[in-house]
KOLTOR-680643 format. One line per field, with one value per atom (N, C-alpha, C): x, y, z; residue number from 1; residue in three letters; atom name. Coordinates in nm, 2 decimals. Example, Ala and Ser with C-alpha at 12.3 -4.5 7.8 and 13.67 -1.06 7.14 Angstrom:
<atoms>
px	c(1.32, 1.23, 1.32, 1.28, 1.37, 1.29)
py	c(-0.57, -0.45, -0.33, -0.22, -0.11, 0.00)
pz	c(0.78, 0.78, 0.78, 0.71, 0.71, 0.79)
k	c(1, 1, 1, 2, 2, 2)
r	c(ALA, ALA, ALA, SER, SER, SER)
a	c(N, CA, C, N, CA, C)
</atoms>
This chain:
<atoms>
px	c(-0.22, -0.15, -0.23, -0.38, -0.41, -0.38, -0.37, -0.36, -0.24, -0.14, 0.01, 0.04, -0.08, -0.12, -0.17, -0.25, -0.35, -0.25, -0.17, -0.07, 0.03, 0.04, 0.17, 0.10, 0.02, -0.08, -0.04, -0.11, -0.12, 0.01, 0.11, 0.23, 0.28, 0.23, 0.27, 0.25, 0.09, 0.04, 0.07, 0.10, 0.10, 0.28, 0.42, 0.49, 0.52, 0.42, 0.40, 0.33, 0.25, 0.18, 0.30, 0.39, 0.50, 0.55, 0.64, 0.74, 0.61, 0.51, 0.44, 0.44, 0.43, 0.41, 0.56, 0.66, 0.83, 0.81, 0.80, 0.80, 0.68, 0.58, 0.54, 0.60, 0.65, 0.71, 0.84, 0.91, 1.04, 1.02, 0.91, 0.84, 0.84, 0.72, 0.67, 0.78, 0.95, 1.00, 1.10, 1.08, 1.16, 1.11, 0.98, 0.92, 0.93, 0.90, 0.93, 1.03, 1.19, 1.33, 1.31, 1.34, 1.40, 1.48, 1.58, 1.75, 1.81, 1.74, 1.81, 1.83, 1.93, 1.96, 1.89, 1.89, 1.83, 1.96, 1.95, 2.10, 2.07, 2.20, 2.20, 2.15, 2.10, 2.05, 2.09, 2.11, 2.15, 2.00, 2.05, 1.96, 1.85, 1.83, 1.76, 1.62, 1.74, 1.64, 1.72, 1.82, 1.90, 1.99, 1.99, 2.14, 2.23, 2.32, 2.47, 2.54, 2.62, 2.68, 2.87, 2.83, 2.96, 2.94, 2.82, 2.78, 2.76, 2.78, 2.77, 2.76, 2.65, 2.57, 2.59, 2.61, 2.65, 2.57, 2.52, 2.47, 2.52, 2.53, 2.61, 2.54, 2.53, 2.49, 2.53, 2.49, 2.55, 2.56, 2.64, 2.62, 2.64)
py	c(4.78, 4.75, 4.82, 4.81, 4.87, 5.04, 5.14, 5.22, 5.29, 5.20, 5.21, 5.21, 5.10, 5.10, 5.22, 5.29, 5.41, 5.48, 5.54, 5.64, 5.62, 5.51, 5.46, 5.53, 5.43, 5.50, 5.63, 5.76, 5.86, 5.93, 5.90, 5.92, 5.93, 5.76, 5.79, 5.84, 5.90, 5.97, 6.15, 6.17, 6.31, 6.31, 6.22, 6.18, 6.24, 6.13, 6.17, 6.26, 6.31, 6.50, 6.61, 6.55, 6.63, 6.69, 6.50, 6.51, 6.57, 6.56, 6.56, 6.71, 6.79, 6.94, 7.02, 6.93, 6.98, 6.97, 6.83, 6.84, 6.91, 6.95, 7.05, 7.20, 7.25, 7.39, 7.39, 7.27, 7.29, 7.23, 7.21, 7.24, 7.34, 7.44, 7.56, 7.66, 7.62, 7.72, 7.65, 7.53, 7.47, 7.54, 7.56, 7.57, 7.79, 7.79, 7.98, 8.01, 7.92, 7.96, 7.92, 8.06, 8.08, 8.02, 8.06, 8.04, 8.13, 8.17, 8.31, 8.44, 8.52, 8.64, 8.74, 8.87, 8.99, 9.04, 9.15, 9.18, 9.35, 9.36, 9.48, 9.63, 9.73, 9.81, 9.97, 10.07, 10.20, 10.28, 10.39, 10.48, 10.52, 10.50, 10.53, 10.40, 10.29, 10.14, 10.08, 10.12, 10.04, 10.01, 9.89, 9.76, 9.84, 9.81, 9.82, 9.75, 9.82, 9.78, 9.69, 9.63, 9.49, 9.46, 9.48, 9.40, 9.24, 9.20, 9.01, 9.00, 8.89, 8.91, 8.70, 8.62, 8.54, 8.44, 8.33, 8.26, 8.15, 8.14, 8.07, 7.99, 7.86, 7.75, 7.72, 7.77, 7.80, 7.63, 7.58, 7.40, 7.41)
pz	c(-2.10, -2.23, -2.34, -2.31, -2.43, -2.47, -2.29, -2.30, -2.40, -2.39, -2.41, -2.60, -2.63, -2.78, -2.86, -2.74, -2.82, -2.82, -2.70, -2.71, -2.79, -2.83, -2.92, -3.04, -3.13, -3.25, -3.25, -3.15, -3.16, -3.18, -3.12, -3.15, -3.23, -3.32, -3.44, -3.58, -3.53, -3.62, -3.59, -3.50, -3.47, -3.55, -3.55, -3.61, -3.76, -3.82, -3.94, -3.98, -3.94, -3.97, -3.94, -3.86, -3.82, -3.96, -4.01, -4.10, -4.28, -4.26, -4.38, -4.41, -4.28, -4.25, -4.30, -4.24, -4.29, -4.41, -4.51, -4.63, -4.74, -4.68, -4.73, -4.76, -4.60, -4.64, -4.72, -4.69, -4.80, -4.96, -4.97, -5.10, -5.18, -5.10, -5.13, -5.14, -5.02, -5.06, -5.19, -5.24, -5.34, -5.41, -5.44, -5.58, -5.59, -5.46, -5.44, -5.53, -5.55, -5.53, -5.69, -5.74, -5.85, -5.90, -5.82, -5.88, -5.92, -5.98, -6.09, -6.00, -6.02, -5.95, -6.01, -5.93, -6.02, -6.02, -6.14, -6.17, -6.07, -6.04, -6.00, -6.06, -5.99, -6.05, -5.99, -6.07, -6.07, -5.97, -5.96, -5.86, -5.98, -6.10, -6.16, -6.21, -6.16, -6.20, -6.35, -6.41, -6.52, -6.47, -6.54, -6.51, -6.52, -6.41, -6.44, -6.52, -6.61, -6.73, -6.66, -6.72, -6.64, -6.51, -6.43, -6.31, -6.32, -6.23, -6.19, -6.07, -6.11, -5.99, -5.96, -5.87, -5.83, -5.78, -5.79, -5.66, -5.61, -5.49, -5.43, -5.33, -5.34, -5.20, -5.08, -5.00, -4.83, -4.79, -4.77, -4.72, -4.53)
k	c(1, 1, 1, 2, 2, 2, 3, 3, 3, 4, 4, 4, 5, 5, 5, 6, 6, 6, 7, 7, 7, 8, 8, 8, 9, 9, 9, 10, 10, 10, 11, 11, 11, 12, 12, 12, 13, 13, 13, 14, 14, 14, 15, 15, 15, 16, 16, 16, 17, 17, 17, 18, 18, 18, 19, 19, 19, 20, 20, 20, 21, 21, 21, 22, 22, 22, 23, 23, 23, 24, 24, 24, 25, 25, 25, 26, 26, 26, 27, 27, 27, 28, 28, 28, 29, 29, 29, 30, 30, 30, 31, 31, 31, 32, 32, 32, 33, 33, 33, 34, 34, 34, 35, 35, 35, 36, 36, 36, 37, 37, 37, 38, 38, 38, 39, 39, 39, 40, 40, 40, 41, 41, 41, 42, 42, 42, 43, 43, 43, 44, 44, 44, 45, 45, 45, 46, 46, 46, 47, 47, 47, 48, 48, 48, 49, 49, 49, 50, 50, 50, 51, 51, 51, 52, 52, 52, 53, 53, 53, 54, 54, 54, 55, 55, 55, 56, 56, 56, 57, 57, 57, 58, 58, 58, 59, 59, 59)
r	c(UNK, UNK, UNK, UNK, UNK, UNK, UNK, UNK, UNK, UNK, UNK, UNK, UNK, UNK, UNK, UNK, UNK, UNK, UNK, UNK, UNK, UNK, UNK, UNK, UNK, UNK, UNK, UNK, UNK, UNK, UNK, UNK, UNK, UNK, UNK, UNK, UNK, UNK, UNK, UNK, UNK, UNK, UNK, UNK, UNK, UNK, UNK, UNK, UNK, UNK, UNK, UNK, UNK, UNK, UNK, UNK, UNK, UNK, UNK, UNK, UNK, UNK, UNK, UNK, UNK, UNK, UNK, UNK, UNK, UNK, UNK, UNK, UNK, UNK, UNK, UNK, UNK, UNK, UNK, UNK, UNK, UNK, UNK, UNK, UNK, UNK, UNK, UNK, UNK, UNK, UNK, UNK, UNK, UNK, UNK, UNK, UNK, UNK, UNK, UNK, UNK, UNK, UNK, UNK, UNK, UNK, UNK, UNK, UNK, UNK, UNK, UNK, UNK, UNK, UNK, UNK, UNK, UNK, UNK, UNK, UNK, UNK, UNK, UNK, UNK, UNK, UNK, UNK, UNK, UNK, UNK, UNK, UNK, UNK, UNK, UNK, UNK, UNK, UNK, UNK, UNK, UNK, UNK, UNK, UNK, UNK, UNK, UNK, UNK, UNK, UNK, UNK, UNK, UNK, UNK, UNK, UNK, UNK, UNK, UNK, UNK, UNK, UNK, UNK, UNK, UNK, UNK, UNK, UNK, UNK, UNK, UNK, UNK, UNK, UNK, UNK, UNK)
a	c(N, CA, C, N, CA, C, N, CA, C, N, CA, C, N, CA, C, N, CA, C, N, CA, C, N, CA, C, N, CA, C, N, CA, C, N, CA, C, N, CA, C, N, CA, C, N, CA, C, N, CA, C, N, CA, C, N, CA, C, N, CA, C, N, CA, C, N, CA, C, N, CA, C, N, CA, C, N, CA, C, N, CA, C, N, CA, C, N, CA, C, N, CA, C, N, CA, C, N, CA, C, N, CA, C, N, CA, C, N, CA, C, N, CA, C, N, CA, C, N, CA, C, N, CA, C, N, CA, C, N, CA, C, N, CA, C, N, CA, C, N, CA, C, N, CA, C, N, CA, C, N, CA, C, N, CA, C, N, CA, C, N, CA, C, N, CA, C, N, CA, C, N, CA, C, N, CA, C, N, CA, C, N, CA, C, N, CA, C, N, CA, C, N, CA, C, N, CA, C, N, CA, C, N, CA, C)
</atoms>
């Protein structure tokens, strides 16, 4: 019985370092994510004049 406790514990500590580790990296990429688009650009490096540029949430 006691064995069944340790492995339980462990379980559910290895568990939550899981879920702590997910919500760390969709953090880092929350806080990475702009939002903002770059606008498009000509072969020389200046904006295209009347370009739109879009962003859109993939669900």
């Amino acid at each position: 019985m006691r064995i069944l406790k340790k492995i339980g514990k462990w379980f559910l500590i290895l568990i939550g370092v899981f879920i702590a580790f997910i919500l760390v990296v969709l953090l880092v990429i929350r806080i990475n994510s702009s939002g903002e688009e770059e606008p498009f650009l000509d072969e020389t490096g200046n904006v295209l004049p009347n370009s739109i540029t879009t962003h859109e949430d993939m669900v």
